[in-house]
N, C-alpha and C positions, 0 to 999 in steps of 0.2 A: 228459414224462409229466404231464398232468394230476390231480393229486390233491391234495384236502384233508382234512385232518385234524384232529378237532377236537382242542385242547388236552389236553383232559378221556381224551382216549382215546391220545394220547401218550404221559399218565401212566401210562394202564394198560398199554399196551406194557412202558415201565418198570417197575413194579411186577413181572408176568411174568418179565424178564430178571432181574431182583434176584436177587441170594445172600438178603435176607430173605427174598423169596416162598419160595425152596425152604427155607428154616429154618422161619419158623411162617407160611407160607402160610394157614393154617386162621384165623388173626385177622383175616383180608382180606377175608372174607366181605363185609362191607357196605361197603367201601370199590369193590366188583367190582360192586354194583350202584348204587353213587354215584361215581362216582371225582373228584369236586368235593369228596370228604372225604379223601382220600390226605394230602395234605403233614398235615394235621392229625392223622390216625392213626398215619404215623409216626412223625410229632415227639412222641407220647405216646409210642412203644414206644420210640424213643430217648432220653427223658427217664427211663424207670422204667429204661432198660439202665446209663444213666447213674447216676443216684442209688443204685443197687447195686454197683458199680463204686469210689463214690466211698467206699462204706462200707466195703467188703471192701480197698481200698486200690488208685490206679492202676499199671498196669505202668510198670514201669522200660527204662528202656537204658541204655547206655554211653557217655559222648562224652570223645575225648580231647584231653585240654585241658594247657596247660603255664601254671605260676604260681609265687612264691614260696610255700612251706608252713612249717609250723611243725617238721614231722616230716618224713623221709624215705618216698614215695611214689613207686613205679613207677621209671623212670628219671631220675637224677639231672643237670643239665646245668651240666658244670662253667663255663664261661665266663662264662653270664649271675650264675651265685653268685660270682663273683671279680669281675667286672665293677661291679656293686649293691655290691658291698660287705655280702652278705646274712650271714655267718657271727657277724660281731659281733652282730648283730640277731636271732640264734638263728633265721634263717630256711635253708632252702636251696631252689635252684630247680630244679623238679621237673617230668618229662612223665608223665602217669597220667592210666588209665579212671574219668570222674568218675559217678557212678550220678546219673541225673537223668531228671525224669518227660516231659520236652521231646521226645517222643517222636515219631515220624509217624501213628503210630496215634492218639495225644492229639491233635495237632495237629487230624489231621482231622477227631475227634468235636468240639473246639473251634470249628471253623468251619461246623462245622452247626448249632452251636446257638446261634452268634450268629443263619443264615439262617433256622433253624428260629423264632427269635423274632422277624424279620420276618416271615416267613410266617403263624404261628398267633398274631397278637399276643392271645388271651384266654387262654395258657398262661403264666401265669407263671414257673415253673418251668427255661423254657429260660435266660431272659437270667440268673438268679440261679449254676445250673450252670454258663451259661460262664464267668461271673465265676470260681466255685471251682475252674477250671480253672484260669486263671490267676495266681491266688493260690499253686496248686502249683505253679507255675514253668511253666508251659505257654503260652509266649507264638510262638513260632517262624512261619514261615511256612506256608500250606496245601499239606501235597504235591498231585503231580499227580493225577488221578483213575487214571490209568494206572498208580499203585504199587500202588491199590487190591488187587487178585489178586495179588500177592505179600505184602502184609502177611496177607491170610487163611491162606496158608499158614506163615506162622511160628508155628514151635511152641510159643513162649513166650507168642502173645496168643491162644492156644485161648477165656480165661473172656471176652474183649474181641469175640469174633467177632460176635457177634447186633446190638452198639452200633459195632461199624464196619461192617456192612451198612447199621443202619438211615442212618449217616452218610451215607456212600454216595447210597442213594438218595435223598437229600433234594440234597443237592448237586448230583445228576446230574440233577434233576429239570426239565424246559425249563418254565420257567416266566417269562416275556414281562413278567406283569402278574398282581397278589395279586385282583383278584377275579376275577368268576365263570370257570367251565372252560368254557363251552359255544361262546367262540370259535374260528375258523378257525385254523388254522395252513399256509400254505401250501408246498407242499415245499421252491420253492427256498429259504426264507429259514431250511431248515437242510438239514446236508451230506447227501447223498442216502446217499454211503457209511455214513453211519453209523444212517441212516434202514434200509437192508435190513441190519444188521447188529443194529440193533434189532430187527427184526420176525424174524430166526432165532431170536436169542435168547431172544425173547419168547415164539415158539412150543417153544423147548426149555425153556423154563419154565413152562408152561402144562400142558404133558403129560406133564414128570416128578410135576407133582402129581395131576393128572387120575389116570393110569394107574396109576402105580406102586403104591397101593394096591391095585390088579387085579390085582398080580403081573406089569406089561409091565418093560423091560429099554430104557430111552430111554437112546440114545448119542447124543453130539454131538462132529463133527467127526472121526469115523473114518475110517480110509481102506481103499479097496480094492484088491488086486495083482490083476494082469491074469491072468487063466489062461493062460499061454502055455506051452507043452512044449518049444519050444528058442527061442533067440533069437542073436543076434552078438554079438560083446564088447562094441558100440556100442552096442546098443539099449535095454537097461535105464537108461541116463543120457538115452535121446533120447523113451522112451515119456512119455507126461506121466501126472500123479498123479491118482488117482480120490480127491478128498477128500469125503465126505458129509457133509451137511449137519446131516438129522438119520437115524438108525434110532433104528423100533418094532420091539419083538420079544416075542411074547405067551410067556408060559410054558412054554406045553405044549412039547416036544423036538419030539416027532413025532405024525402024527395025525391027522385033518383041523381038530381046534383051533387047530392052530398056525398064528401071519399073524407077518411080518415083513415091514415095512413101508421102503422107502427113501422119505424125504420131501427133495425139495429145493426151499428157498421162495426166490422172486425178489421184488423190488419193482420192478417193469414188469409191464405190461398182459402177459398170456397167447395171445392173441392181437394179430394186423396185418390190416393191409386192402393185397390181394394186387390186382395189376396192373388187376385187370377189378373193383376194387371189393369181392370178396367178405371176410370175414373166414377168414382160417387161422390155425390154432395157428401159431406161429413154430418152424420146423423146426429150430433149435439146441436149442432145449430139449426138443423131441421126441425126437433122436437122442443128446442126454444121458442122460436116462432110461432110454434104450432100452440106453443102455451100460453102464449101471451095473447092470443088471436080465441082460443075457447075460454079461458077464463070469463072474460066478459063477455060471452055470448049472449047468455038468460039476460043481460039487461040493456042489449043493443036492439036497435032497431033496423029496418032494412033501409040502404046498403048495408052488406057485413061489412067490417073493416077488411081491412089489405096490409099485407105484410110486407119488408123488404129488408131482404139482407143485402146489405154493402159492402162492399171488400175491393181493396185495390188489387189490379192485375197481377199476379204470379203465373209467367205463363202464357196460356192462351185466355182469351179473354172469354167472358161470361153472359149470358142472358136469358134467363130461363123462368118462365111462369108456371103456376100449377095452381089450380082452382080446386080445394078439401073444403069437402063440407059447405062449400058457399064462400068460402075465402081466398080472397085472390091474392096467391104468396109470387114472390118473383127473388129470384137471384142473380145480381148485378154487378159488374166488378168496375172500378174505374182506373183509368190506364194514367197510373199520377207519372208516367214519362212523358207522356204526350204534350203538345201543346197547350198554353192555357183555353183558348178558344175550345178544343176538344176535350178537355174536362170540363169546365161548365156546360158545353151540351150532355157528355154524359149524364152527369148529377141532375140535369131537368129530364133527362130521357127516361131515368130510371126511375118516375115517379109519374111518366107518362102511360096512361092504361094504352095497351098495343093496339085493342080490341075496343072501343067504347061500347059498341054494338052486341057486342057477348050476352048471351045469356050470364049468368054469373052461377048456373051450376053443371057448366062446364068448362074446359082447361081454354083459357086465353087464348094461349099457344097449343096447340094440338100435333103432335108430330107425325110426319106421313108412313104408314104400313111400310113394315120393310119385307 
């Protein structure tokens, strides 16, 4: 696959997929038409998250640790106290939950803001905070980026949320080299997997904030069960799973207002060039679409739902509808070189019906006799 991508629009991919963007996405504004100001805008929302945090007091945990003590603490261990010789000494040796701020969550706002004061070195602020990190006992190692989504869900760092996304995103941020964004980044010189893993993400973070103020209903990663009225003892174990990618789903119940949208986004070209030269859609992902759109047909109502395949530019670019069966499929590519202002219209255009006025059992688009 062919593609490049600049730096700058990497970031914005990132930004997108962030737990900050869905938290105050609305502070992003000029970072979405500069994204050459991102690590410097976070690392301000992470320093004021920080400097709040550090006044209100940081969270605690638990670590259990064995020492001699002055008093009797948690479980006492006879051997090591007879051993020492600790009882003369008015000590005894003891296993207990020691409360200390050395946390995973500390840990990881710590090392964003050592990075964050490489990155934005006219902030002062950062290197000074990490420092008072450490000071509170906050020295330990960086957790993975992978504990990330389960620290968000613990119930005890609820007031730490907003200052371990901004972490977060700063750490995960691909960043090669501290000056300008407007260089290349070429795909293989990062993991492709995590490249479309990016750009789903990105697009379910882009349209929970877009829409949701409309009153749409964005899922991500929902799964479908097959309509089937009998089947074998075998079969339910051997059919495979319909997982989605994302669903839109507009408010209204019923009506001709209502659109629900299945979107499934690839990072491969949308098209191939077929035996004799010509370009076709690539028929796997045609007859994906096409499955995930009849499966549930017996127990939809009218409107049918709408399909769409997403796929960044390789190439020439893309936009094609076709109405089967009463379902309105579209194939749409978004040009992640481009400007940011021209990828967010993309990403809204592609889920804009072309035609509202359409019958809906025929093609959107219709192409002229040749």
């Amino acid at each position: 696959m062919t593609l490049r991508i600049p730096i700058r629009n990497v970031w914005l991919l990132q930004l997108y997929a962030s737990s900050l963007y869905r938290a105050v996405g609305h502070k992003f504004a000029a970072a979405e038409e500069n994204p050459e100001d991102l690590p410097a805008l976070v690392a301000g929302i992470l320093a004021d998250a920080v400097t709040q945090r550090l006044h209100t007091g940081l969270s605690v945990g638990f670590r259990q640790t064995s020492r001699p003590v002055t008093r009797i603490r948690g479980r006492i261990n006879v051997l090591p106290t007879a051993r020492h010789q600790l009882l003369p000494r008015g000590q005894v040796h003891c296993t207990f939950d020691e409360v200390v701020t050395d946390t995973p969550a500390n840990r990881l706002v710590r090392f964003a803001l050592w990075r964050a004061a490489v990155l934005v070195p006219g902030e002062p602020r950062l290197r000074s905070l990490a420092l008072q990190f450490e000071a509170a006992g906050v020295r330990g190692p960086c957790p993975p980026l992978s504990h990330v989504p389960g620290l968000h869900r613990e119930r005890l760092l609820v007031r730490d949320r907003q200052m371990i996304a901004a972490a977060d995103l700063l750490l995960g941020l691909a960043l090669p080299a501290t000056d300008d964004g407007s260089k290349f980044l070429p795909v293989p010189d990062m993991n492709e997997h995590y490249l479309r893993d990016l750009f789903e993400r990105a697009c379910v973070g882009f349209y929970r904030l877009r829409l949701r103020p409309q009153g749409w209903k964005v899922k991500h990663g929902s799964r479908l069960k097959w309509d089937a009225s009998s089947m074998s003892s075998g079969m339910d174990g051997l059919l495979p799973s319909m997982k989605l990618d994302i669903e839109l789903v507009q408010p209204h119940p019923t009506g001709p207002g209502r659109r629900r949208i299945i979107v499934d986004t690839k990072f491969t070209s949308v098209t191939k060039t077929n035996q004799f030269g010509d370009l076709k859609l690539r028929s796997g992902y045609v007859y994906q679409i096409y499955a995930y759109l009849m499966s549930q047909e017996a127990s939809e109502i009218d409107p049918k739902s709408e399909g769409l395949m997403l796929h960044p530019t390789v190439g020439e670019p893309v936009d094609e509808e076709v109405v089967i069966q009463g379902h309105r499929i579209r194939f749409a590519t978004v040009d992640l070189a481009a400007d940011a202002p021209t990828m967010a219209d993309q990403l809204l255009e592609a889920i804009t019906p072309s035609c509202p006025s359409a019958a809906p059992t025929v093609p959107v688009r219709a192409r002229p006799p040749e």
